[in-house]
KOLLOMI-160246 format. One record per residue: residue in three letters; x, y, z of N, C-alpha, C in turn. Coordinates in steps of 0.1 Angstrom, whole numbers. Layout:
# residues N
rest n.u n.v n.w ca.u ca.v ca.w c.u c.v c.w
ALA X Y Z X Y Z X Y Z $
...
END
This chain:
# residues 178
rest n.u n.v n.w ca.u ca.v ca.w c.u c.v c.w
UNK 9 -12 0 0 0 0 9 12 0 $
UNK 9 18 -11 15 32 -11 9 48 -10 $
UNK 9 51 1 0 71 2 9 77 3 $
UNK 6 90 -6 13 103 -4 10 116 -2 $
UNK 8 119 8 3 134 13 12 145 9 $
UNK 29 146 11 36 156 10 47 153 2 $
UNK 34 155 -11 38 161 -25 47 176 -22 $
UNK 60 179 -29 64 193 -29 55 205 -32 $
UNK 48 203 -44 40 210 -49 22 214 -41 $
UNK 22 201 -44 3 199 -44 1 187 -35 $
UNK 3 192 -22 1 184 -11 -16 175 -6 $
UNK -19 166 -5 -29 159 -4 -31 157 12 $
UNK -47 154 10 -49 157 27 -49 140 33 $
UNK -54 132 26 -60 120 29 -54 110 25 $
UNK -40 109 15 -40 95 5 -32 86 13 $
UNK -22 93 28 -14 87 34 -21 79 44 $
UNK -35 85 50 -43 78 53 -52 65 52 $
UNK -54 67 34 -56 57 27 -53 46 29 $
UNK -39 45 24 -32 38 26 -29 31 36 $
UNK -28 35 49 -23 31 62 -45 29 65 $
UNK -55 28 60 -69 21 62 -64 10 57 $
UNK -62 13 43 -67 0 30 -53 -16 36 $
UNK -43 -10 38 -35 -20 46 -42 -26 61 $
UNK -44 -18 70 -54 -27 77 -64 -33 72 $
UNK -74 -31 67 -82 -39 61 -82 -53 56 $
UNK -69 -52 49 -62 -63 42 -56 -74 51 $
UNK -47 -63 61 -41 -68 74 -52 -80 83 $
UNK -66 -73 83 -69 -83 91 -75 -98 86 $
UNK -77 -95 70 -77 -110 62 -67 -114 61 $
UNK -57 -114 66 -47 -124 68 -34 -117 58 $
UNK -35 -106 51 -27 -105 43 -12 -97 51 $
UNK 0 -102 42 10 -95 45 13 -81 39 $
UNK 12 -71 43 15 -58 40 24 -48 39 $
UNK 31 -45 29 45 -38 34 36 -23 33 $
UNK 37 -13 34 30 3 30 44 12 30 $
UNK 42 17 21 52 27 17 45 43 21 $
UNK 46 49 27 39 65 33 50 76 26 $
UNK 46 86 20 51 99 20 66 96 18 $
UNK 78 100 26 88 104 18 93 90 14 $
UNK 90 74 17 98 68 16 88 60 3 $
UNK 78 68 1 73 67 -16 78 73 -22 $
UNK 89 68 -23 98 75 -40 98 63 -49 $
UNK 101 66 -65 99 62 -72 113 48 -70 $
UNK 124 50 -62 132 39 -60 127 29 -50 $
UNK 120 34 -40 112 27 -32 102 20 -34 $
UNK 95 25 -45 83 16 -48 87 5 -58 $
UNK 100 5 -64 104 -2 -71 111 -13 -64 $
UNK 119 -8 -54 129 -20 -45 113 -27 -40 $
UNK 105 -18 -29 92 -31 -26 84 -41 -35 $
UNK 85 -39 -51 82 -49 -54 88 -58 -62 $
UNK 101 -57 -61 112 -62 -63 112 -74 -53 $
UNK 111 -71 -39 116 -76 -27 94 -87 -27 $
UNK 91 -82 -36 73 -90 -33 81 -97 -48 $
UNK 84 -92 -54 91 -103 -66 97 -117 -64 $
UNK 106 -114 -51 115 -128 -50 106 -134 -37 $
UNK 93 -129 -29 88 -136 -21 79 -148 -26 $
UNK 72 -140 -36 54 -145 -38 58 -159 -52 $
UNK 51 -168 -47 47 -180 -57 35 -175 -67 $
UNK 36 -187 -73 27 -184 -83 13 -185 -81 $
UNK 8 -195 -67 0 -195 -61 -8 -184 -47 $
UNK 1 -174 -50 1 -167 -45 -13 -151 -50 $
UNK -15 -144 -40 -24 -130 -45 -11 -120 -41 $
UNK -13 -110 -50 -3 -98 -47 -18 -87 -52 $
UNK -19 -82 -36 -24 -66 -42 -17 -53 -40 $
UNK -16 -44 -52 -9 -30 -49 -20 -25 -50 $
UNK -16 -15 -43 -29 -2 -37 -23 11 -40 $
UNK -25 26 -46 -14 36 -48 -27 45 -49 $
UNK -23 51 -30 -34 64 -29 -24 79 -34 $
UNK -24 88 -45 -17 97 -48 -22 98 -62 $
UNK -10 114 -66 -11 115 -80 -10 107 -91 $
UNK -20 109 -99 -17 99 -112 -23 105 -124 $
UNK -18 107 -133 -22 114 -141 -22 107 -159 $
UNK -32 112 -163 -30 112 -181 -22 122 -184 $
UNK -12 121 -191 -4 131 -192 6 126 -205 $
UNK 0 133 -223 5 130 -229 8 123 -238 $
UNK -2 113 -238 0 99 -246 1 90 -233 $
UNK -1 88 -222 -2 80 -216 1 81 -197 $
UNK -2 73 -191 -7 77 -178 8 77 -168 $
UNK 8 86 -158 19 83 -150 14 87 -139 $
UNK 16 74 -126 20 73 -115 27 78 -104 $
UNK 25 88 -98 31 102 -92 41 95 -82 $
UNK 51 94 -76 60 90 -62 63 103 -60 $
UNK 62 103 -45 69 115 -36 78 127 -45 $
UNK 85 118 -51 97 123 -60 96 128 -72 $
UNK 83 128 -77 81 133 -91 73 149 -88 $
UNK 72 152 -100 64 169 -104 49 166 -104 $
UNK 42 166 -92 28 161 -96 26 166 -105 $
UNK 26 178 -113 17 182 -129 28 182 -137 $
UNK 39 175 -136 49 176 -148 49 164 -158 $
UNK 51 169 -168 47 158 -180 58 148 -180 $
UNK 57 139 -179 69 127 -182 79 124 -168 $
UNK 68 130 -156 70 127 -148 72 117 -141 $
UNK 77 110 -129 72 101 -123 74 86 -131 $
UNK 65 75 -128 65 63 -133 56 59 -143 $
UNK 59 57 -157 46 57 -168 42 44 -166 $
UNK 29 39 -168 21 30 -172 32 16 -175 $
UNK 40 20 -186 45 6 -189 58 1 -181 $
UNK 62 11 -173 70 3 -162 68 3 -150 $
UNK 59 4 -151 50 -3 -136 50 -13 -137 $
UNK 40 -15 -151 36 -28 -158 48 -43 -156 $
UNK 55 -37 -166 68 -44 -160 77 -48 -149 $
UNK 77 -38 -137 77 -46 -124 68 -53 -124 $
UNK 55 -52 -121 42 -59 -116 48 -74 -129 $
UNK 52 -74 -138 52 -86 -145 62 -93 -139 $
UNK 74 -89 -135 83 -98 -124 77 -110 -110 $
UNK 61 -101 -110 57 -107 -103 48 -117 -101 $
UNK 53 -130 -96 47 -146 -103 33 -150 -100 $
UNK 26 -139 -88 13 -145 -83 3 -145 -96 $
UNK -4 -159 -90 -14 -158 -101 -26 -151 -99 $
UNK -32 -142 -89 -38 -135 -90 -31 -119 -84 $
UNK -36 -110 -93 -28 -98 -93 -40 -87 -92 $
UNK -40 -82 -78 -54 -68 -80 -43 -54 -76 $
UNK -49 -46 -88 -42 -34 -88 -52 -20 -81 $
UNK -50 -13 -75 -62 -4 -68 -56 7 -69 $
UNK -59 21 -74 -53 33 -78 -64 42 -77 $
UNK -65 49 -64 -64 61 -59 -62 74 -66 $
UNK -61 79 -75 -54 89 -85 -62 95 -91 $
UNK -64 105 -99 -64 110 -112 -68 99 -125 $
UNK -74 105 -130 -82 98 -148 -69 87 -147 $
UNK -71 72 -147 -64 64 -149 -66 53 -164 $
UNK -75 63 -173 -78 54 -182 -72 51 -192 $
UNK -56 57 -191 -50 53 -200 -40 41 -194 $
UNK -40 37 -181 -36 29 -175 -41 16 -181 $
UNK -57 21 -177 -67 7 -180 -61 0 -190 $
UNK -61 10 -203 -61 10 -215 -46 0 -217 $
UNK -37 4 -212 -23 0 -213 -25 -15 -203 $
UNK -34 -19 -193 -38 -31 -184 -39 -40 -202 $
UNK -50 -36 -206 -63 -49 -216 -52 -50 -228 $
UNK -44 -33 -232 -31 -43 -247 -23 -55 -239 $
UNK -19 -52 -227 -8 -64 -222 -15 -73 -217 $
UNK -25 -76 -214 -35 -87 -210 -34 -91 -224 $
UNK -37 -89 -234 -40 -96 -247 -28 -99 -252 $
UNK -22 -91 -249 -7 -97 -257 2 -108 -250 $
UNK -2 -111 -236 4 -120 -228 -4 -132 -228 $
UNK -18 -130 -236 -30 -143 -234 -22 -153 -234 $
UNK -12 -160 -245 -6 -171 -242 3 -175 -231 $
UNK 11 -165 -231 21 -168 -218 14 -166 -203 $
UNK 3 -161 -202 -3 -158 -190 -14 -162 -188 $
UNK -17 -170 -196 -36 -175 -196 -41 -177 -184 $
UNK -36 -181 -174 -37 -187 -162 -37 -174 -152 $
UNK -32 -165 -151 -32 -150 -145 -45 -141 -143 $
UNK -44 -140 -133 -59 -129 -133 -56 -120 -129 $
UNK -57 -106 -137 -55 -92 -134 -70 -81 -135 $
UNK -71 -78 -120 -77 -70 -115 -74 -55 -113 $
UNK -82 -44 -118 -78 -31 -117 -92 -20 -111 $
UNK -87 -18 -97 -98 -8 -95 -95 7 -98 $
UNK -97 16 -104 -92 28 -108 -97 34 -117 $
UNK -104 52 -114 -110 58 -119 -109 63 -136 $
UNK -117 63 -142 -122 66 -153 -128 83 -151 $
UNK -121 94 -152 -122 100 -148 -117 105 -138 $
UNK -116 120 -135 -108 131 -121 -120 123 -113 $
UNK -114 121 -102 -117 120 -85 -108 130 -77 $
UNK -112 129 -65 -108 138 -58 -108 134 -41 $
UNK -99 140 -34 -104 137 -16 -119 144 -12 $
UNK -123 137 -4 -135 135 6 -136 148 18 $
UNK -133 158 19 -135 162 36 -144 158 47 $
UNK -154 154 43 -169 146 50 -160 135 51 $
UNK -156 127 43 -151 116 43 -136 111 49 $
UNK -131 120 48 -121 119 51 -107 111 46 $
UNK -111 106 33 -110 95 21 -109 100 5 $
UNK -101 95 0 -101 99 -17 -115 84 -20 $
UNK -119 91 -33 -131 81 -35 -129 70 -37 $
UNK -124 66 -46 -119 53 -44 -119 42 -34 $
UNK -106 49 -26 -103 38 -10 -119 39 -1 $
UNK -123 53 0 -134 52 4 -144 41 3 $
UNK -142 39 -8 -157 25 -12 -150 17 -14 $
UNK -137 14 -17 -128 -2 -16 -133 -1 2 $
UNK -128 7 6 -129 3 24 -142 -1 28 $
UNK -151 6 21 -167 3 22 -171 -10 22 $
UNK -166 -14 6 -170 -28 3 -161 -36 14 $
UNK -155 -35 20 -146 -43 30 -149 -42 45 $
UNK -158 -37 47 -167 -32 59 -173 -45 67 $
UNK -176 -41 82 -182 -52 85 -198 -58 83 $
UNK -201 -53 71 -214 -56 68 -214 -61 55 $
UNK -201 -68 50 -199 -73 36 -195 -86 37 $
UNK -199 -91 31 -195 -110 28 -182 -110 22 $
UNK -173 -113 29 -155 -111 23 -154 -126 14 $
UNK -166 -135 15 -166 -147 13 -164 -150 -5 $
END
């Protein structure tokens, strides 16, 4: 689970929060959690933790990333904001396809991605070409993506970006985790 509130620029009220919910949540289904918060969400950080979920997880394994922060369409394609990047700068940050590529290092056969961010549709978009183009080598893989279609934004009522908000909702104690 990665949140980042203290962006240089365009500081966020809630995502570090997020993050440190949506990891409990997870935490109490039994899952193992590393959470990356604010400054030690940098773009080398998020890359060493799933590096280090690279050489842990089997193929029988679930890996979910969660990333409460900037994320933007920007340009021909989407980028993933770390601590360390220009939240509005173009070519900032981590693009779509080498995320992708960590996350492909990684053997579990189910894979849920959850993104907190800004218009992520060109993410999606870059999810379904590599889903298709891996059908053979991956047939057996299930990739999951929760992430807006469209600007979202933080909650003040809520106290939540929308997203984690209703992932946390659906994960509530009034929901069948079954």
């Amino acid at each position: 689970a990665v949140g980042i509130n203290h962006y240089r620029t365009q500081p966020l009220k809630y995502a570090a929060q997020d993050a440190r919910a949506v990891a409990a949540a997870f935490g109490k289904l039994g899952v193992d959690v590393t959470t990356l918060l604010d400054e030690t969400a940098t773009q080398d950080g998020i890359e060493k933790a799933l590096a280090t979920e690279a050489q842990q997880l089997k193929s029988e394994d679930v890996f979910i990333f969660q990333f409460s922060g900037y994320g933007y369409n920007l340009g021909g394609g989407f980028y993933l904001k770390p601590v360390d990047a220009d939240p509005k700068g173009k070519d900032s940050g981590i693009p779509s396809a080498r995320l992708l590529a960590w996350l492909d290092r990684i053997q579990a056969k189910h894979l849920l991605i959850i993104l907190d961010t800004g218009d992520a549709s060109d993410f999606l978009t870059a999810v379904s070409a590599r889903v298709l183009s891996h059908r053979d080598d991956q047939s057996d893989r299930d990739i999951s993506v929760i992430a807006p279609q469209g600007n979202t934004s933080e909650i003040d009522k809520l106290e939540h970006g929308q997203m984690s908000y209703s992932l946390l909702q659906s994960m509530g104690t009034n929901s069948d985790l079954n």
